[in-house]
DRENTI-354683 format. One record per residue: x, y, z of N, C-alpha, C, CB in turn; chain; residue number from 1. Coordinates in Angstrom, 3 decimals, always signed. Each point is the difference from the previous one (the first is absolute). Glycine has a CB too. Example, Ala and Ser with C-alpha at 12.3 -4.5 7.8 and 13.67 -1.06 7.14 Angstrom:
<sites>
@n.X = +13.190	n.Y = -5.690	n.Z = +7.800	ca.X = -0.890	ca.Y = +1.190	ca.Z = +0.000	c.X = +0.900	c.Y = +1.200	c.Z = +0.000	cb.X = -1.892	cb.Y = -1.173	cb.Z = +1.246	kette = A	nr = 1 $
@n.X = +1.542	n.Y = +2.223	n.Z = -1.966	ca.X = +0.820	ca.Y = +1.190	ca.Z = +0.060	c.X = -0.770	c.Y = +1.090	c.Z = +0.730	cb.X = +1.184	cb.Y = -0.628	cb.Z = -2.145	kette = A	nr = 2 $
</sites>
This chain:
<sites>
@n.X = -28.533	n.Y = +8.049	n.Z = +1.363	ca.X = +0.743	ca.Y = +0.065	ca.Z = -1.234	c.X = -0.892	c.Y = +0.515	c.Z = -1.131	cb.X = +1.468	cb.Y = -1.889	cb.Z = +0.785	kette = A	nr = 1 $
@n.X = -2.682	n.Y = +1.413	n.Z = -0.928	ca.X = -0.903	ca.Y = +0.305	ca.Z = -1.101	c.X = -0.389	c.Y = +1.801	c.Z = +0.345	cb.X = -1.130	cb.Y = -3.033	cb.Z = -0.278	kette = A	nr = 2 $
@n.X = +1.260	n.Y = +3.329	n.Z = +1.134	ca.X = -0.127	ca.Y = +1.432	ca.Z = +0.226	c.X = +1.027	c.Y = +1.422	c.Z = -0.971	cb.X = -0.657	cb.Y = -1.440	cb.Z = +2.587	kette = A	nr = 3 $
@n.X = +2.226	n.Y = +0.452	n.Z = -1.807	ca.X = +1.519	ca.Y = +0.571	ca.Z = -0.921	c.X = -0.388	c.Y = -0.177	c.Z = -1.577	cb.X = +2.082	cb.Y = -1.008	cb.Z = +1.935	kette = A	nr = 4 $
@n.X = -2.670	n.Y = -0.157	n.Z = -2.356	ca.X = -0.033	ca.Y = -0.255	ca.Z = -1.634	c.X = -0.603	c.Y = +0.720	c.Z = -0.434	cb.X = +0.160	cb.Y = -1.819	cb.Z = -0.157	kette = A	nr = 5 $
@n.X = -1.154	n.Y = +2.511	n.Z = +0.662	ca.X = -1.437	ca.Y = +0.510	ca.Z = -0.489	c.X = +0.612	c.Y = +1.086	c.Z = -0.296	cb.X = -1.980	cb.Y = -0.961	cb.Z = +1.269	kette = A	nr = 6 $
@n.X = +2.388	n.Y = +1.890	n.Z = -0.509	ca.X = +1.171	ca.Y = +1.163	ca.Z = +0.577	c.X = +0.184	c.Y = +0.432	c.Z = -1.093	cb.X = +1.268	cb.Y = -0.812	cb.Z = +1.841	kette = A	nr = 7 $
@n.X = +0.127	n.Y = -0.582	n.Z = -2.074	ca.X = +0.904	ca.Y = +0.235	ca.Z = -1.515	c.X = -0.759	c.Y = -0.288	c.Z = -1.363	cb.X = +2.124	cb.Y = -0.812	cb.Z = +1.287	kette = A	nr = 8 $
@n.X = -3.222	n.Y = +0.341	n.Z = -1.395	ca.X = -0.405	ca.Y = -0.152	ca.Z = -0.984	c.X = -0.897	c.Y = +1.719	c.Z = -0.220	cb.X = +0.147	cb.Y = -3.197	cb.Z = +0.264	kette = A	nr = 9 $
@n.X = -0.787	n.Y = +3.608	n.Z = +0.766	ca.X = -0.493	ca.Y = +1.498	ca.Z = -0.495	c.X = +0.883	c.Y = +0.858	c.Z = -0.067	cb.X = -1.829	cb.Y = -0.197	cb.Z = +0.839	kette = A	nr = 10 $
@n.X = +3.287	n.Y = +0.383	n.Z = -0.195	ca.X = +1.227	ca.Y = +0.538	ca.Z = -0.562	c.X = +0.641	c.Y = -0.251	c.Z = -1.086	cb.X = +0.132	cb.Y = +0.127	cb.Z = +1.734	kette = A	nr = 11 $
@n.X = -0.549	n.Y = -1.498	n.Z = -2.478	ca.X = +0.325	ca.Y = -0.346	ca.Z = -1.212	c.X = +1.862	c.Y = -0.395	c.Z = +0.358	cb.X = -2.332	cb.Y = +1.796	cb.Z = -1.541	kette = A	nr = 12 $
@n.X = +2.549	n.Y = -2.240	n.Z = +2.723	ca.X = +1.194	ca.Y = -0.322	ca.Z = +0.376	c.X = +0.301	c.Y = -1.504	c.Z = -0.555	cb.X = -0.219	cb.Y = +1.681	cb.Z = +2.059	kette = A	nr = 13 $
@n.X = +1.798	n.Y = -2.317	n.Z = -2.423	ca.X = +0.132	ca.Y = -0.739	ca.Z = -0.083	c.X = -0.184	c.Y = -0.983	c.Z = +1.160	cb.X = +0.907	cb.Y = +1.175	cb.Z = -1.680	kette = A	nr = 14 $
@n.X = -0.894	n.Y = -2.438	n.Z = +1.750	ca.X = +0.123	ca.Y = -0.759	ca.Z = +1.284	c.X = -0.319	c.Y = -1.188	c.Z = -0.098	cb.X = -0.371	cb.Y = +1.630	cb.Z = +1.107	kette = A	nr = 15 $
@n.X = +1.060	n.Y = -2.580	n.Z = -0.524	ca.X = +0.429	ca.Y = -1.431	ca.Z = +0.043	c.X = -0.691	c.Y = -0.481	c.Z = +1.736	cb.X = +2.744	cb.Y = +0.379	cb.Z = -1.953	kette = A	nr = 16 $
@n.X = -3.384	n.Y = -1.642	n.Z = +2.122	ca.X = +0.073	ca.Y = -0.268	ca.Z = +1.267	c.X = +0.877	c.Y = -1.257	c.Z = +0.220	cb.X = -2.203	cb.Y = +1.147	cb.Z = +0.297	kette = A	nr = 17 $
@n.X = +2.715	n.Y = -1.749	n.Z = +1.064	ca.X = +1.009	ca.Y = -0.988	ca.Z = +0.462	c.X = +0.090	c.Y = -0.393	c.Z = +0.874	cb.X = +0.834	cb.Y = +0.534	cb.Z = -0.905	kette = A	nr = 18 $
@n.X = +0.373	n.Y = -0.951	n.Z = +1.151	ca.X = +0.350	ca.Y = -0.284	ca.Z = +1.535	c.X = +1.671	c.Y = +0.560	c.Z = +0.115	cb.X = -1.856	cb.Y = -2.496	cb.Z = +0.303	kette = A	nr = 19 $
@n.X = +1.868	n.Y = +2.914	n.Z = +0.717	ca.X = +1.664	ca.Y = +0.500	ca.Z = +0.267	c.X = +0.782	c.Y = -0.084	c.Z = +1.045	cb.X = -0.577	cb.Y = +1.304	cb.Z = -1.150	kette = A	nr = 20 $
@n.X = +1.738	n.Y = -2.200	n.Z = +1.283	ca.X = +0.577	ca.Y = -0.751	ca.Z = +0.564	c.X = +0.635	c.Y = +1.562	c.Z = +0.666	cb.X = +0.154	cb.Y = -2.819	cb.Z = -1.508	kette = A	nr = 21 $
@n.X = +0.175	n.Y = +2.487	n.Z = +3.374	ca.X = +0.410	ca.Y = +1.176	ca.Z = +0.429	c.X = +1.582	c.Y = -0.218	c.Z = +0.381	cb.X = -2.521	cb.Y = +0.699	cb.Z = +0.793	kette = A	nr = 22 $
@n.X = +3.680	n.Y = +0.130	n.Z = -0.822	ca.X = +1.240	ca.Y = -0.120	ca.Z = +0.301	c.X = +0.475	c.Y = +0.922	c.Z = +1.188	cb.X = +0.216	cb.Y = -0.713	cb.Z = -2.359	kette = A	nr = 23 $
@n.X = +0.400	n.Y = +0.155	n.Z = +3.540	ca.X = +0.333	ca.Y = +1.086	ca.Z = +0.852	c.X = +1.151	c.Y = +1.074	c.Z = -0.739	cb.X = -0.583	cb.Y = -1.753	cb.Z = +2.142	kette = A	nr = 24 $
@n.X = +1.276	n.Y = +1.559	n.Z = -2.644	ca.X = +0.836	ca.Y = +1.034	ca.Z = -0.724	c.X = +0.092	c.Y = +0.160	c.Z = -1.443	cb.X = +1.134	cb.Y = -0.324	cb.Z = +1.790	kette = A	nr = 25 $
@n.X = -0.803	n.Y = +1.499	n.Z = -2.091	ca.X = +0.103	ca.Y = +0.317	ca.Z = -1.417	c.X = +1.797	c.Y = -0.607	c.Z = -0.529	cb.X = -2.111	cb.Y = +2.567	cb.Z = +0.378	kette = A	nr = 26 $
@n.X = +1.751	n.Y = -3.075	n.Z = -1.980	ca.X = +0.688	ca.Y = -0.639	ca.Z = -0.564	c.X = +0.594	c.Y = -1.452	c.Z = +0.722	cb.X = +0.221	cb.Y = +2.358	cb.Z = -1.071	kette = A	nr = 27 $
@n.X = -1.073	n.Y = -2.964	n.Z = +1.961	ca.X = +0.431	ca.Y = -1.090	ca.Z = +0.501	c.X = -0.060	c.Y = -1.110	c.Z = -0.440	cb.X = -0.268	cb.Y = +0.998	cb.Z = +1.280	kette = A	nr = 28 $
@n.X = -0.387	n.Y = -1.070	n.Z = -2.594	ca.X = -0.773	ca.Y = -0.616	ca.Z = -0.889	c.X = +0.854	c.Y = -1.054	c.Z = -0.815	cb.X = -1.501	cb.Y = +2.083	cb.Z = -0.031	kette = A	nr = 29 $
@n.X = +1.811	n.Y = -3.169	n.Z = +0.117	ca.X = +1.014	ca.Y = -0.767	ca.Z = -1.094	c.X = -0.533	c.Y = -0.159	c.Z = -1.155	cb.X = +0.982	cb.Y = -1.212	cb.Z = +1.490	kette = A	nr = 30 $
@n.X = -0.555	n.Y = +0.377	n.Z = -2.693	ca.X = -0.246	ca.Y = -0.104	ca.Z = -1.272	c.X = -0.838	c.Y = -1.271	c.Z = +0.505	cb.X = +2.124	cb.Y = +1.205	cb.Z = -1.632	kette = A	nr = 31 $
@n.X = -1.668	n.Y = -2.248	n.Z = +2.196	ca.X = -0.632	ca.Y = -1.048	ca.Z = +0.358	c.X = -1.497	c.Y = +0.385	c.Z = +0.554	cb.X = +2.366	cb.Y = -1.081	cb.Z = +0.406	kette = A	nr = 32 $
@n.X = -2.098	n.Y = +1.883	n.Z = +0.495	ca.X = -1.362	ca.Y = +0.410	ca.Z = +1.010	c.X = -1.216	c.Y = +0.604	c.Z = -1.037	cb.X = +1.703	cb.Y = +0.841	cb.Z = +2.359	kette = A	nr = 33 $
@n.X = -1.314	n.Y = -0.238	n.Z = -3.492	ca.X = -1.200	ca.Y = +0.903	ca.Z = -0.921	c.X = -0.392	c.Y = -1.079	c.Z = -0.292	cb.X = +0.656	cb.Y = +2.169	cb.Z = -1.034	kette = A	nr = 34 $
@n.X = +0.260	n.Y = -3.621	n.Z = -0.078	ca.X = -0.528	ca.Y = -0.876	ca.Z = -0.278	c.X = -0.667	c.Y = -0.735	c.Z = +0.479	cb.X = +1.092	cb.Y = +0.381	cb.Z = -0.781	kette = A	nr = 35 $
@n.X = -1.084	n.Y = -0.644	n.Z = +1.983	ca.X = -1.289	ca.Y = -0.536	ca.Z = +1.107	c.X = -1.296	c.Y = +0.655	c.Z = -0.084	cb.X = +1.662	cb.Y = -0.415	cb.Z = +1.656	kette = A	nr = 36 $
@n.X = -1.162	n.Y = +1.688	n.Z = -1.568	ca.X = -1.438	ca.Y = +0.842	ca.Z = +0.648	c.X = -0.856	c.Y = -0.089	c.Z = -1.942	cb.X = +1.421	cb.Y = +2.565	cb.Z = +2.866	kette = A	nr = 37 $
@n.X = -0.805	n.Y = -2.491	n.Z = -3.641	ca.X = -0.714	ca.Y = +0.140	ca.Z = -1.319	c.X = -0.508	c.Y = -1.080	c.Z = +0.494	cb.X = +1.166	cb.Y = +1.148	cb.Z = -2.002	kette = A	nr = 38 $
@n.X = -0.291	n.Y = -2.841	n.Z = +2.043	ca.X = -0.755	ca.Y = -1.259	ca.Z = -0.487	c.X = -1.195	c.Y = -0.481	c.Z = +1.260	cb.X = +2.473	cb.Y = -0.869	cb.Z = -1.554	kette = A	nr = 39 $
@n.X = -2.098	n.Y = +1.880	n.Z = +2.572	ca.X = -1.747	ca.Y = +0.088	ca.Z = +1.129	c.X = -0.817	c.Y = +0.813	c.Z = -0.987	cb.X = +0.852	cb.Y = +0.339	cb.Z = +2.948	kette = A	nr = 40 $
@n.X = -0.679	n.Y = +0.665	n.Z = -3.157	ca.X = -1.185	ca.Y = +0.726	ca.Z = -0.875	c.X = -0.113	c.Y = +0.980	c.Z = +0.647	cb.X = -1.272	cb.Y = -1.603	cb.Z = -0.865	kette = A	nr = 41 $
@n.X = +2.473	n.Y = +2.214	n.Z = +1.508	ca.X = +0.413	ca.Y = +1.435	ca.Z = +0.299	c.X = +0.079	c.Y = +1.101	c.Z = -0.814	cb.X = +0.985	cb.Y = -1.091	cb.Z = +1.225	kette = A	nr = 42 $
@n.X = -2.052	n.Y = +2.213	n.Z = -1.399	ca.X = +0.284	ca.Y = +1.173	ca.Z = -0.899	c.X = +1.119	c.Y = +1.012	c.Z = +0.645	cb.X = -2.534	cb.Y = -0.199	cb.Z = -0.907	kette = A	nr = 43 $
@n.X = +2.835	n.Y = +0.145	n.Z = +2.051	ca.X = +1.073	ca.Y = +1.090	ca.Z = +0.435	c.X = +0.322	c.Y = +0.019	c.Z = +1.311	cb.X = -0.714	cb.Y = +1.329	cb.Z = -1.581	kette = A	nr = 44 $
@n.X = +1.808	n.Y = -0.702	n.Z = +2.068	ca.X = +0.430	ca.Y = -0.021	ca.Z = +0.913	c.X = -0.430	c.Y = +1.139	c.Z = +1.039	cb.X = +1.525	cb.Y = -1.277	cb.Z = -1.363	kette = A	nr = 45 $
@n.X = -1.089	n.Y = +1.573	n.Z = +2.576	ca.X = -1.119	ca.Y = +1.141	ca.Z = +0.351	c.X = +1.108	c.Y = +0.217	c.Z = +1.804	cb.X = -3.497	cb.Y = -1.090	cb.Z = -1.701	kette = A	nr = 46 $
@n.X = +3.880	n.Y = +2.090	n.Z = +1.880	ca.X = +0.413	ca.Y = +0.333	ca.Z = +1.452	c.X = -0.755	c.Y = +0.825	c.Z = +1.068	cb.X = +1.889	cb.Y = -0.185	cb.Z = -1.166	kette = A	nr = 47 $
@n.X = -2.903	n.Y = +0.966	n.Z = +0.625	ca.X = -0.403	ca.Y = +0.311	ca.Z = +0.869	c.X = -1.787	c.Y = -0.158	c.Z = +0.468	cb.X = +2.359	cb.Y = +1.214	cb.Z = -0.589	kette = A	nr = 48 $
@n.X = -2.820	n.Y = -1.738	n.Z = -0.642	ca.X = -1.504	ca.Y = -0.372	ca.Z = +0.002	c.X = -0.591	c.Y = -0.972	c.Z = +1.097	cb.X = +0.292	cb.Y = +0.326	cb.Z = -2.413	kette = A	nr = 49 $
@n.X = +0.677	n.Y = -1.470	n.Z = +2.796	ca.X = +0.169	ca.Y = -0.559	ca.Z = +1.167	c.X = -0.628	c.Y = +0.456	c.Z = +1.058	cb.X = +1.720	cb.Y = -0.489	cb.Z = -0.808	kette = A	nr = 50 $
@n.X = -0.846	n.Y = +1.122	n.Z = +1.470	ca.X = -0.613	ca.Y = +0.989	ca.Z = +1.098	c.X = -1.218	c.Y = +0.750	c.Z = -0.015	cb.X = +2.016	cb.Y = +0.191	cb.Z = +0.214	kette = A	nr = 51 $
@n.X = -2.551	n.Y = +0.706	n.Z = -0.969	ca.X = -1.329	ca.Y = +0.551	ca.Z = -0.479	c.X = -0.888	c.Y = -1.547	c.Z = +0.520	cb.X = +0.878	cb.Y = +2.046	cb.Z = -2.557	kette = A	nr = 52 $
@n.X = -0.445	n.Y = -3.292	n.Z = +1.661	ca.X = -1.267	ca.Y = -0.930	ca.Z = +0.256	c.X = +0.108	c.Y = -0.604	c.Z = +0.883	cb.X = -0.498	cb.Y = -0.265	cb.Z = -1.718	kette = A	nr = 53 $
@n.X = +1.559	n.Y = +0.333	n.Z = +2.704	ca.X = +0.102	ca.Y = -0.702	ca.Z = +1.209	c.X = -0.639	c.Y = +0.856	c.Z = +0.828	cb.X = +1.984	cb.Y = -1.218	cb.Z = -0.378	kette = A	nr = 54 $
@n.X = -2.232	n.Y = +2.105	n.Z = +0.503	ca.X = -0.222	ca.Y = +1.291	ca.Z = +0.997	c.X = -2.084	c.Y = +0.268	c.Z = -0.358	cb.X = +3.510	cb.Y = +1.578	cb.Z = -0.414	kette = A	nr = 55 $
@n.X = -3.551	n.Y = -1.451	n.Z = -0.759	ca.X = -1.713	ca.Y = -0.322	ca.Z = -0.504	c.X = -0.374	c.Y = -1.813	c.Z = +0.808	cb.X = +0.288	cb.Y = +1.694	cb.Z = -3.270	kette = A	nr = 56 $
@n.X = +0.193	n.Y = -2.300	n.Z = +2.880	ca.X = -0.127	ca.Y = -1.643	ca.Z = +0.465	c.X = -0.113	c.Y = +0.192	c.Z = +1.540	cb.X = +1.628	cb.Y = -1.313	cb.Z = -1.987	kette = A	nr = 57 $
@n.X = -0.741	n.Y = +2.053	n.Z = +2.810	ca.X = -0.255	ca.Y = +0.145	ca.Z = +1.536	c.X = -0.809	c.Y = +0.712	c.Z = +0.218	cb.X = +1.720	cb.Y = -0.322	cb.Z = +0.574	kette = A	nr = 58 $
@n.X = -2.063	n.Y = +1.088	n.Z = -1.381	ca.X = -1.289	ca.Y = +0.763	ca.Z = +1.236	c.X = -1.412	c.Y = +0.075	c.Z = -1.326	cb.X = +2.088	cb.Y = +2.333	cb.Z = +2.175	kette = A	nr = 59 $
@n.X = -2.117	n.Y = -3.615	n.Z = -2.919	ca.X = -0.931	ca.Y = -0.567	ca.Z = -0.189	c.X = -0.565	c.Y = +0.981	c.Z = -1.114	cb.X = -0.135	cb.Y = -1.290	cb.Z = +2.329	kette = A	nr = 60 $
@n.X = +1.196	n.Y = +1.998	n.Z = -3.359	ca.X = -0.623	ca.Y = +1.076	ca.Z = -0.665	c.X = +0.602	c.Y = -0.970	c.Z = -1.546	cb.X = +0.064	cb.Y = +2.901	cb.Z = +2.030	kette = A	nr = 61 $
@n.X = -0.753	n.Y = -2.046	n.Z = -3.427	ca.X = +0.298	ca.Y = -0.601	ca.Z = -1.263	c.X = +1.235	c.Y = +1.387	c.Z = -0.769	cb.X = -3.024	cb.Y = -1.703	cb.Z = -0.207	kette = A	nr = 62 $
@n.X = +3.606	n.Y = +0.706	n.Z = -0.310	ca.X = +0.864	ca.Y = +1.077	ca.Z = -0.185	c.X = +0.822	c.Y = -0.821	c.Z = -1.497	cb.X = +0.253	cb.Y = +1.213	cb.Z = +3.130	kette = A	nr = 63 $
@n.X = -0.151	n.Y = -0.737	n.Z = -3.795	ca.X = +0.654	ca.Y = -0.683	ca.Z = -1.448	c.X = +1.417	c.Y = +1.362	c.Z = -0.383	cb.X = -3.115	cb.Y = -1.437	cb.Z = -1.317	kette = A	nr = 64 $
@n.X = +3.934	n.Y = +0.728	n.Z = +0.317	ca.X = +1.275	ca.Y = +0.735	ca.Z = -0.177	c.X = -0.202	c.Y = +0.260	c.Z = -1.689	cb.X = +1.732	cb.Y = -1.258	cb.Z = +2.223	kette = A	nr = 65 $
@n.X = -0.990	n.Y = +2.109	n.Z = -2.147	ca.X = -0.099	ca.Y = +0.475	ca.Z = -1.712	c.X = +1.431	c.Y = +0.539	c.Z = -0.080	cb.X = -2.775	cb.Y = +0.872	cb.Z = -0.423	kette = A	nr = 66 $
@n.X = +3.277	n.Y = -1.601	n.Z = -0.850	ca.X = +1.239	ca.Y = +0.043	ca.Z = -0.016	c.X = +0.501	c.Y = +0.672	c.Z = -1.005	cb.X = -0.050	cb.Y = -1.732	cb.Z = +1.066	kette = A	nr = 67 $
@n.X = +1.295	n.Y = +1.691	n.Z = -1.203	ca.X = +0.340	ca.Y = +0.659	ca.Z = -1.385	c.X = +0.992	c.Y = -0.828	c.Z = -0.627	cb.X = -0.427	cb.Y = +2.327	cb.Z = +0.724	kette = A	nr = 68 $
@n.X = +0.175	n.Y = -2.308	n.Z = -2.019	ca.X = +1.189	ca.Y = -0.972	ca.Z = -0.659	c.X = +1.432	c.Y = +0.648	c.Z = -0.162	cb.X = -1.870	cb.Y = -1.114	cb.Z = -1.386	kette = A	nr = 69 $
@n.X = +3.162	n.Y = +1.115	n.Z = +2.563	ca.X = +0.922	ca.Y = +0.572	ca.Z = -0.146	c.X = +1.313	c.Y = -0.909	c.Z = -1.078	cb.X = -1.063	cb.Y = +1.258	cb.Z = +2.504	kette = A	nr = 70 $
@n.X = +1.005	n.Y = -1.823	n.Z = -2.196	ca.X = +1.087	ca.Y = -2.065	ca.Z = -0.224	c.X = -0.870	c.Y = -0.557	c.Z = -0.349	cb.X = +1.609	cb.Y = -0.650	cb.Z = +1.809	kette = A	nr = 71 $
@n.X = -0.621	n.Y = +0.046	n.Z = -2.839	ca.X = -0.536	ca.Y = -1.263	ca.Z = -0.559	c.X = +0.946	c.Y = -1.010	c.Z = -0.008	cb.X = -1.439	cb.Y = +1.151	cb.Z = -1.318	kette = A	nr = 72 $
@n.X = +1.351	n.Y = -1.739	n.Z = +2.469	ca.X = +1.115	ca.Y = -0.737	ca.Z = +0.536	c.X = +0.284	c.Y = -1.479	c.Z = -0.628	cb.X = -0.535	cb.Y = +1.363	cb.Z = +2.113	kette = A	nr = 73 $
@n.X = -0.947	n.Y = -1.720	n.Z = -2.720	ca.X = +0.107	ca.Y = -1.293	ca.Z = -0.933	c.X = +0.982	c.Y = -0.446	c.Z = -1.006	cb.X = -1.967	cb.Y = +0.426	cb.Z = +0.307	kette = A	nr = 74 $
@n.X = +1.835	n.Y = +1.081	n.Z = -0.528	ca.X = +0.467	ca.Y = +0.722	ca.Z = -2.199	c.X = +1.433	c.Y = +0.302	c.Z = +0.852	cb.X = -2.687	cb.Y = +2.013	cb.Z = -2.040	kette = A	nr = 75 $
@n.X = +2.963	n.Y = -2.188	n.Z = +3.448	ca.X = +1.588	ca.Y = +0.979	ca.Z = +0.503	c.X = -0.109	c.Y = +1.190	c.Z = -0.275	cb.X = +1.575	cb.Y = -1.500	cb.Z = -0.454	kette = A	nr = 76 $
@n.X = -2.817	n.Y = +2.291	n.Z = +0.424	ca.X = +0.399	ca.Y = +1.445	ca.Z = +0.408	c.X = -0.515	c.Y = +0.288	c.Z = +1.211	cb.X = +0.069	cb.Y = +0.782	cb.Z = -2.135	kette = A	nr = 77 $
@n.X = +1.163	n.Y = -0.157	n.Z = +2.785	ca.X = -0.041	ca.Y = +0.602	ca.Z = +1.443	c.X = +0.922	c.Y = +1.258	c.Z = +0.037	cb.X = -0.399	cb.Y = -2.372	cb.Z = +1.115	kette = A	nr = 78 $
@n.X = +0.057	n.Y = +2.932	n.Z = -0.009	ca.X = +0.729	ca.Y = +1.218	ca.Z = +0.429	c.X = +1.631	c.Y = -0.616	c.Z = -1.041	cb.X = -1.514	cb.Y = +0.790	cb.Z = +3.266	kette = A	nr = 79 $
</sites>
């Protein structure tokens, strides 16, 4: 992770670090369910980053996700 930060900081990129709760489908998400994941201390939701770290985790490699802020599902904006 300290590698990605370094990254964005000599790109002068914005960037936040977290944790992000993963969903098998898009918009599956209830009003109830965001409010959970905020009051764990969930920054975002994520469908496909999953896989990338399940797949690094099996064959024993490091591998981190970089996301993009599309939704802001907290505030109710979504697709």
């Amino acid at each position: 992770m300290e590698a990605a930060c370094e990254y964005c900081e000599r790109k002068d990129y914005r960037y936040v670090t977290g944790t992000v709760v993963s969903m098998s489908a898009m918009l599956l998400e209830t009003h109830e369910m965001v409010k959970e994941w905020a009051l764990k201390g969930y920054d975002g939701v994520d469908m496909e980053t999953v896989t990338t770290l399940a797949i690094a985790h099996k064959f024993n490699k490091k591998a981190i996700g970089l996301l993009n802020l599309s939704d802001h599902i907290i505030n109710g904006n979504t697709l």
